[in-house]
C-alpha positions in Angstrom: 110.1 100.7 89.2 109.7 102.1 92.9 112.9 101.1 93.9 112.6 102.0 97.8 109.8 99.3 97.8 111.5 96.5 95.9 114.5 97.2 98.0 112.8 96.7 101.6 111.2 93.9 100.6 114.2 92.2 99.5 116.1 94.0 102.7 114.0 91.9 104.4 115.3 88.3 103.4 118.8 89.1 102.4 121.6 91.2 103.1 121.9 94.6 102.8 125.0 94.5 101.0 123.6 92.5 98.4 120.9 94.1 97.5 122.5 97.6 96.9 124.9 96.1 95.1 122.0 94.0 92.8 119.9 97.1 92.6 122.9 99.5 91.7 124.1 97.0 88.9 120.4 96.6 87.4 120.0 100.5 87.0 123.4 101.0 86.0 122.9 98.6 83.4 119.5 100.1 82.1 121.9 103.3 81.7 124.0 101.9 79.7 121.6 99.8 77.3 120.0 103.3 76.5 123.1 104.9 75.9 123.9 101.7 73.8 127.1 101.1 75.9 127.0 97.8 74.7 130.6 96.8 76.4 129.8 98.8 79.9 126.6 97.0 79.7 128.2 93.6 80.1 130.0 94.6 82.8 126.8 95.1 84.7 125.3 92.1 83.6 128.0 90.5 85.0 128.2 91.9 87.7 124.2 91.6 88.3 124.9 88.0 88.0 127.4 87.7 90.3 125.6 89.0 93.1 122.2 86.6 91.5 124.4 84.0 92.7 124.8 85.0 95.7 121.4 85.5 96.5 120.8 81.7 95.4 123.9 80.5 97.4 121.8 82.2 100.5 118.4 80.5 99.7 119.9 76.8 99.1 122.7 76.9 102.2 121.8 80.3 104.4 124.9 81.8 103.7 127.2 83.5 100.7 130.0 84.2 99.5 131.5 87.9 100.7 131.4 90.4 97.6 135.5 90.7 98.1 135.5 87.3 97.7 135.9 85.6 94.4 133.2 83.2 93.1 133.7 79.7 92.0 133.1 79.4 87.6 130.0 79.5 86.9 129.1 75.9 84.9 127.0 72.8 84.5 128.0 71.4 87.7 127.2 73.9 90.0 123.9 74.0 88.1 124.0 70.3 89.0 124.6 70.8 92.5 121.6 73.3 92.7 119.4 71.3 91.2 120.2 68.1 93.5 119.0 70.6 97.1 116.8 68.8 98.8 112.5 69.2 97.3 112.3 71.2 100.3 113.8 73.8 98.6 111.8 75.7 95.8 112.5 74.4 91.8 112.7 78.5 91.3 115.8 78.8 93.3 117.1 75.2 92.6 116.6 75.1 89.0 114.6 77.8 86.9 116.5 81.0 88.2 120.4 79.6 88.1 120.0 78.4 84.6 118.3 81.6 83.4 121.5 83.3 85.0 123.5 80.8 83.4 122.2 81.2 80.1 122.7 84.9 80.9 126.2 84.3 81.9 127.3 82.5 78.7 125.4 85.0 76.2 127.5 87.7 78.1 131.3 86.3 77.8 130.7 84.2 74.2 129.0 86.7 72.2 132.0 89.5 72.0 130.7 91.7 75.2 133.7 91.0 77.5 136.2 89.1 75.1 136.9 89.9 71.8 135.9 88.1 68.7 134.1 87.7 65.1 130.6 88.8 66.9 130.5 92.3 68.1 127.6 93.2 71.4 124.6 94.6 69.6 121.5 95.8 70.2 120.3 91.8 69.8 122.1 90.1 72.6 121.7 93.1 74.8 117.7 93.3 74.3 117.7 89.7 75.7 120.4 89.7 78.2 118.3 93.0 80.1 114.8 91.3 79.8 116.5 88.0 81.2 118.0 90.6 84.2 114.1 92.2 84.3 112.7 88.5 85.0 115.6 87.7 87.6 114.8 90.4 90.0 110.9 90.6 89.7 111.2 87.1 90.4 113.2 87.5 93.4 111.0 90.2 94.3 107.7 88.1 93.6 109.0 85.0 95.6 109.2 87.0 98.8 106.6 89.4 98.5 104.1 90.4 101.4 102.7 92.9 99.5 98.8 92.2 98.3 98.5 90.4 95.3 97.5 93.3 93.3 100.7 95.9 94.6 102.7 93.0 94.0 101.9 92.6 90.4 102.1 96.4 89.9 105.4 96.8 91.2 106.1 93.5 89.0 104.8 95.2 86.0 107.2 98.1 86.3 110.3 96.1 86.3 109.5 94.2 83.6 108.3 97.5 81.7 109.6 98.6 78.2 112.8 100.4 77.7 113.3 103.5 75.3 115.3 106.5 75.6 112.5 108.5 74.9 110.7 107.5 78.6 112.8 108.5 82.1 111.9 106.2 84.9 113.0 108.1 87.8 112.5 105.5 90.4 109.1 106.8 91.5 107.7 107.8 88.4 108.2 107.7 84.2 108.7 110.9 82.7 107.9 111.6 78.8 111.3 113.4 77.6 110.2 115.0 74.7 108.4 118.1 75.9 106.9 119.7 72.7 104.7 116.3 72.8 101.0 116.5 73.7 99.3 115.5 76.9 97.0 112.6 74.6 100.4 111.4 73.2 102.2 111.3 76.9 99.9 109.2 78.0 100.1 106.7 75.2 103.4 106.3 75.5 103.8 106.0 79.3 100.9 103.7 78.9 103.1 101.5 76.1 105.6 101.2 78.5 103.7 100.5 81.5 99.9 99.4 81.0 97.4 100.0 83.4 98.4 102.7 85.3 96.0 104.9 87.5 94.5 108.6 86.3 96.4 110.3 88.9 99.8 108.3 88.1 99.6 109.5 84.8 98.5 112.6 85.5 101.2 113.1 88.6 103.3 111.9 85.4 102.9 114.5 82.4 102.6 117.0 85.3 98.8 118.0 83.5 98.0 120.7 86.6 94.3 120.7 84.9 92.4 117.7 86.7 89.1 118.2 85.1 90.9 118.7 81.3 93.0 115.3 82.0 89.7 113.8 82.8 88.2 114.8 79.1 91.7 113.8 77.5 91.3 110.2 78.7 87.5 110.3 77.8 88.1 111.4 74.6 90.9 108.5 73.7 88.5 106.3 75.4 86.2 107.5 72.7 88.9 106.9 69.8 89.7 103.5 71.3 93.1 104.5 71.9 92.3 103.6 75.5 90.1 101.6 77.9 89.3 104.0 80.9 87.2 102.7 83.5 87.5 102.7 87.6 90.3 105.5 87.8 92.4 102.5 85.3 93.9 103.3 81.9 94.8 100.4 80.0 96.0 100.7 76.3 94.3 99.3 73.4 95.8 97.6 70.2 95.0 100.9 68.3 96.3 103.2 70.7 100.1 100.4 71.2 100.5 101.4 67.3 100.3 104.9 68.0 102.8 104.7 70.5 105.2 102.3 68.9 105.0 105.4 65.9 105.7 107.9 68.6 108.3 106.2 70.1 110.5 105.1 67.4 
């Protein structure tokens, strides 16, 4: 994801205090789900929630409750009171974001995250807590876009990209970890993570200095069927997604 972009759009709408504090939770929590932190990942969720809130408290009354200050619990009746907002207000702030969050909220404390019980956090409840968290902010991000349609659903695409340990997203671009890998295996992978990325992305990505060999490496994966390259586009094919998935596990 290119954080500096999401962040000035959302900069933009709400405050700035919010959205460093959203943004620093969401990363922090990708952290810990590949470090399978499973407890320290909660407390990011939680705390990415908290501030989710917030962000819906400023769309339905323009204004919010101060970080320092304490929010109300979290239940069916302020879902209720969301939902009730006037029509004027959008059914993704009044209803379809808060109980995603909710639903997010209760996974988080009942399933052994936060308190204690017969359930230990796994792998499971994290998977779905952090592509819950993905959906959240791209769809704060998509509601107040002004990018074009197109950069929007790019930027889209790379928040709700694939996690593995294996793939580093450094904010402006994903870098393959394993470096005795080849350059035709780099690129399925980063293309298993994130579809339908440019030549020169990929390129820029696997740090191939060689433009002219790049070029023939996508042709000839394009030839296998591992890949669809047309228009300066790579986009990966079913073939070439169980290469990766191989690769990558």
């Amino acid at each position: 994801m290119v954080r500096s972009k999401v962040e000035n759009i959302l900069k933009a709408v709400y405050s700035a205090e919010l959205i460093d504090s959203l943004l620093d939770s969401y990363y922090n929590s990708l952290k810990e789900y590949k470090k399978e932190n499973w407890q320290y990942f909660g407390n990011e969720i939680g705390q990415f929630i908290e501030v989710a809130r917030r962000m819906i408290e400023f769309q339905l009354t323009s204004c919010f409750t101060p970080l320092e200050n304490k929010l109300s619990n979290f239940n069916e009746r302020v879902l209720i009171d969301w939902e009730n907002k006037s029509s004027n207000y959008i059914e993704e702030y009044r209803i379809i974001i808060p109980r995603c969050l909710y639903s997010m909220y209760c996974m988080r404390n009942k399933r052994g995250m936060i308190h204690k019980n017969h359930i230990d956090p796994n792998k499971m409840d994290a998977t779905v807590l952090l592509g819950n968290e993905k959906w959240v902010l791209a769809e704060f991000f998509r509601l107040v876009s002004s990018y074009t349609f197109d950069e929007t659903e790019e930027i889209i695409n790379s928040i709700i990209c694939k996690e593995t340990s294996m793939i580093w997203d450094t904010g402006n671009m994903l870098r393959v970890m394993n470096n005795k890998m080849g350059a035709r295996d780099k690129v399925l992978c980063l293309l298993y993570i994130r579809d339908n990325q440019a030549v020169e992305t990929l390129r820029k990505s696997i740090e191939y200095s060689n433009v002219s060999e790049f070029r023939k490496i996508l042709k000839k994966l394009h030839k296998e069927r591992a890949i669809e390259y047309e228009a300066e586009k790579c986009h990966l094919s079913p073939l070439g997604m169980e290469r990766a998935e191989e690769l990558l596990s």
